[in-house]
N, C-alpha and C positions, 0 to 999 in steps of 0.2 A: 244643532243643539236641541236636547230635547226640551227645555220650557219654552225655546224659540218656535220651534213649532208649533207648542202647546198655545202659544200665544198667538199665533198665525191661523191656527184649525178653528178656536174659538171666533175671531175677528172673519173668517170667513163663512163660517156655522150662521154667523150672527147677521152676515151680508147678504145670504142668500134666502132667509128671512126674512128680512127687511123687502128683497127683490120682490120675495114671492108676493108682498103685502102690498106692494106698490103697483103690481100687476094689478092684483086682486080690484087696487081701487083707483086704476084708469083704464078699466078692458074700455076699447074703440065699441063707438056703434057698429061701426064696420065688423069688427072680428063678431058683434051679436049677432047681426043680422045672416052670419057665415052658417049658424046653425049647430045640433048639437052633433055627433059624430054619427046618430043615426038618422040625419035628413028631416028631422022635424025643427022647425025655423024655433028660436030662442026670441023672446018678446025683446026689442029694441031698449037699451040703457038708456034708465033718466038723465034728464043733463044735471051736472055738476050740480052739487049742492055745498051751502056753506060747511056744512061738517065733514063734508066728502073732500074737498079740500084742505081742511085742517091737518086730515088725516093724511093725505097726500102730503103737508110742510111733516108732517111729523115721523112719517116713515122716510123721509128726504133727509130728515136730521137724524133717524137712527141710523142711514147709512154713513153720512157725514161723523157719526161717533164711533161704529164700527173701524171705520178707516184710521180715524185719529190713534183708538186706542191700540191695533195692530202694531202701530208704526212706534207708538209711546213704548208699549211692552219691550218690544225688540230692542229699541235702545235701550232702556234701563236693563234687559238680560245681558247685552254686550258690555256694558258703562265695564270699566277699570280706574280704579285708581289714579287717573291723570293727576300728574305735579301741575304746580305752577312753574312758567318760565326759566325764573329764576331760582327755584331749589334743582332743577333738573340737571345732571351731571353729563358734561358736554363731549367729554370722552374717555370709554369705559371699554375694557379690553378684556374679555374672561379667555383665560387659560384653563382649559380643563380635559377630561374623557367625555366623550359621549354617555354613556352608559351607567358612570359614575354619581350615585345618589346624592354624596355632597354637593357636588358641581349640580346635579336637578333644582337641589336647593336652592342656589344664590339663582339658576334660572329663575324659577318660579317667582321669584322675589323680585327681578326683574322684568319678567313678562307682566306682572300684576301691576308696577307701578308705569309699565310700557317706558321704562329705561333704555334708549336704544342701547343698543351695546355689539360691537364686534367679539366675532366666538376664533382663539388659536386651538386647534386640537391639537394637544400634546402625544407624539409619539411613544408610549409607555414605554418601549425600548430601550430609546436612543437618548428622550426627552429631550432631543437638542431643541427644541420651541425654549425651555426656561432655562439653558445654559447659562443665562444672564443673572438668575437668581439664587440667594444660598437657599431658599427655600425652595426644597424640591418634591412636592405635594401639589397634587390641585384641589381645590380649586385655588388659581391666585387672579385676583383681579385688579387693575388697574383703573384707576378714576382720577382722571385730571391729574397724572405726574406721580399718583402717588399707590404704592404698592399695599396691596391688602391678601390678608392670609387665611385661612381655616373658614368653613362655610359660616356656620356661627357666629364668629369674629367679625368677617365679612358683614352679613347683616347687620349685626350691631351697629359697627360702623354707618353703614348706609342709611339706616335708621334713622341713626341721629344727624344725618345730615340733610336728608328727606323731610325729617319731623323734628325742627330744635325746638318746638314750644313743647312735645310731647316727653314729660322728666324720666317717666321708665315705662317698664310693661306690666300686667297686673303677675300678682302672683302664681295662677291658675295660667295663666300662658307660658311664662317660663318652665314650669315646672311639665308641662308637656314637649316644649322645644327638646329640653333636657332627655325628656322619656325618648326621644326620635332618636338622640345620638349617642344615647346608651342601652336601648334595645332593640327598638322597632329596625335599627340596618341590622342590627346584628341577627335581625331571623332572616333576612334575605337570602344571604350569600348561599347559609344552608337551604333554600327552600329552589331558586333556581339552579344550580349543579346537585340537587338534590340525587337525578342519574343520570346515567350516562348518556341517553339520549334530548335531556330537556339541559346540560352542561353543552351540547353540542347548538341547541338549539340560542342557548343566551350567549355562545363566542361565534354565532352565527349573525346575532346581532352585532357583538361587539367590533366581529372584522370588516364589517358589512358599514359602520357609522363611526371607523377610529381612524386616524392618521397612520395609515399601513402603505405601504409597496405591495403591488401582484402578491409575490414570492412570503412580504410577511405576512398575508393574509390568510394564505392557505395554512402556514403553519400556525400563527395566531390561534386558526379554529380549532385544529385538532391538538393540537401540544399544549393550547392552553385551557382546553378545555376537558382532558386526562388528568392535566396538573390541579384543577381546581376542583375537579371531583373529588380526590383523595385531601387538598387540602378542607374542603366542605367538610370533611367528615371529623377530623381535628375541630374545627370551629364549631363543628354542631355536641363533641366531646366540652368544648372551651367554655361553652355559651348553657350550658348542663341543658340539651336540648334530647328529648326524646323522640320525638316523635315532631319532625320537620312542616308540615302541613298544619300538625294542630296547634303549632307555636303560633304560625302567620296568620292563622284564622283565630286565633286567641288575642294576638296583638291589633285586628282590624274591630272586634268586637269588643275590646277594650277602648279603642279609639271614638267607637259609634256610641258606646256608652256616655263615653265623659262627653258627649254632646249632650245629653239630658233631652231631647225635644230640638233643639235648637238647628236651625239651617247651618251653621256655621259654629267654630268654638267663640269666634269672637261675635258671637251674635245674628244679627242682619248682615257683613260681612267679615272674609276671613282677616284672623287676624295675623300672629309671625307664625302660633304653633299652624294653625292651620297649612299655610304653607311649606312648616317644613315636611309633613307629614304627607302632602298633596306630591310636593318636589323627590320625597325616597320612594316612593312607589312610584311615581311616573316611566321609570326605565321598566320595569317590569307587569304592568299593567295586562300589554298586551302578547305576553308569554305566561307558556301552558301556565304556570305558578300565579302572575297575577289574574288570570281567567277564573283559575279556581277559589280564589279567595272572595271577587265580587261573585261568584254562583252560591258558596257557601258559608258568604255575611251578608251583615246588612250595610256595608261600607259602600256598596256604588251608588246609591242616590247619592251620597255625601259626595264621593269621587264626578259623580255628573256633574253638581253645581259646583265642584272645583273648577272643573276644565271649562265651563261656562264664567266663571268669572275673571279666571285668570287669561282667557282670551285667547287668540295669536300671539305667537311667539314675536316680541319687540327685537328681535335680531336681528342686525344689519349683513345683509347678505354683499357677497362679493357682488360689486359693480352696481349697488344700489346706492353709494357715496356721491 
């Protein structure tokens, strides 16, 4: 992570500093008396003095605060959201796509407050994973017995079961949650099947991280990613889109704005909008589409410290129960 680092290079910058200064004021009699590198003897070091010592506890302790603060940084760039014991939901089952920016949502939301949670990938197909529900949409989540629907919805819910002293969200947060599920997906779809070769490339992702068979993978790729290019272009007609790239670089620079200065929307950290907005670009990030939008916005310092605070993924992997 890059403040991780950042914070590692300084604490190290600052150690060897410190070394240098502690060399400086305990060189041995011995290495004097060695001479200087052209054979003429170097006059023998005074013995210690009080201040010479001082100086030796004091560069002792800048290395002892170097270390400390290395170690302090790191944690607070990792720190997440931990619950306490008891708000924490003891079992949580997300139904979803891979790929699918809703479903990134309620991730995000979960990797942030390090929610374990088990992931069913739903076969778009067949969907027989949610044959059980009349709701046949992902994302659907389960928590403790009880069935949750729509990303948004979802959060809410979790929300308020996460945070019951917290009464709502400010109105500058909502009203961005809002902006994510009323335009920022809607420039997506047009921006990765945008052509024919970067539609191949995101049902290259999609076959690659869905719930397929051999057999439905290969067709997955190409039949659905023929199908999605014509449909992209209806939706980029739907969405009154002109010009596919300068909508998504339009919507990231609208995004960078309403942070005003600020690390985060919600401040020092993120707060729901932040997350949703972190959670629909994460599937596309690192396809040609999301490459080009951090190269020509100013959205990826904001997208670093997302992925920096929202951490590792809290997903309970098979055979880790």
């Amino acid at each position: 992570m890059r403040s991780l680092r950042a914070a590692q290079s300084l604490a190290s910058r600052s150690l060897l500093l410190s070394a240098r200064a502690l060399h400086g004021a305990t060189a041995s009699p011995a290495a004097a008396a060695g001479g200087s590198r052209w054979g003429n003897p170097l006059p023998p070091s005074p013995a210690p003095t009080p201040s010479s010592r001082a100086l030796q506890g004091g560069v002792a302790g800048a290395v002892s605060f170097s270390l400390t603060f290395a170690t302090v940084a790191a944690a607070e760039v990792q720190a997440k959201e931990r619950l306490p014991a008891d708000l924490l939901p003891q079992n949580v089952v997300l139904y979803q796509y891979q790929a699918c920016p809703f479903c990134n949502k309620v991730r995000a939301f979960l990797d942030y407050h390090d929610i374990p949670y088990k992931v069913v990938e739903v076969n778009p197909l067949s969907k027989k994973e949610i044959k059980w529900s009349e709701y046949k949409k992902v994302p659907i989540l389960t928590v403790d017995g009880e069935n949750l629907v729509d990303s948004s919805g979802i959060i809410n819910k979790l929300q308020r079961k996460i945070s019951p002293d917290v009464e709502s969200t400010s109105e500058e947060e909502t009203k961005w949650r809002r902006w994510v599920d009323e335009h920022l997906v809607h420039v997506l779809s047009p921006n990765i099947y945008r052509t024919t070769s970067e539609a191949l490339e995101s049902f290259d992702y999609i076959a690659n991280n869905g719930n397929f068979s051999f057999s439905e993978r290969f067709a997955v790729k190409y039949a659905g990613a023929a199908a999605m290019y014509f449909v992209s272009k209806k939706l980029k007609k739907k969405y009154n889109i002109t010009d596919e790239r300068a909508s998504l670089y339009d919507a990231a620079n609208t995004w960078t704005e309403a942070l005003n200065g600020r690390n985060f929307l919600g401040g020092a950290k993120p707060n729901l909008a932040d997350l949703a907005v972190f959670g629909v670009l994460r599937p596309i990030r690192y396809l040609r589409s999301g490459k080009d939008m951090v190269e020509h916005t100013q959205i990826g310092e904001w997208y670093q410290r997302m992925e920096d605070a929202v951490g590792e993924p809290s997903r309970i992997e098979e055979g880790q129960e």
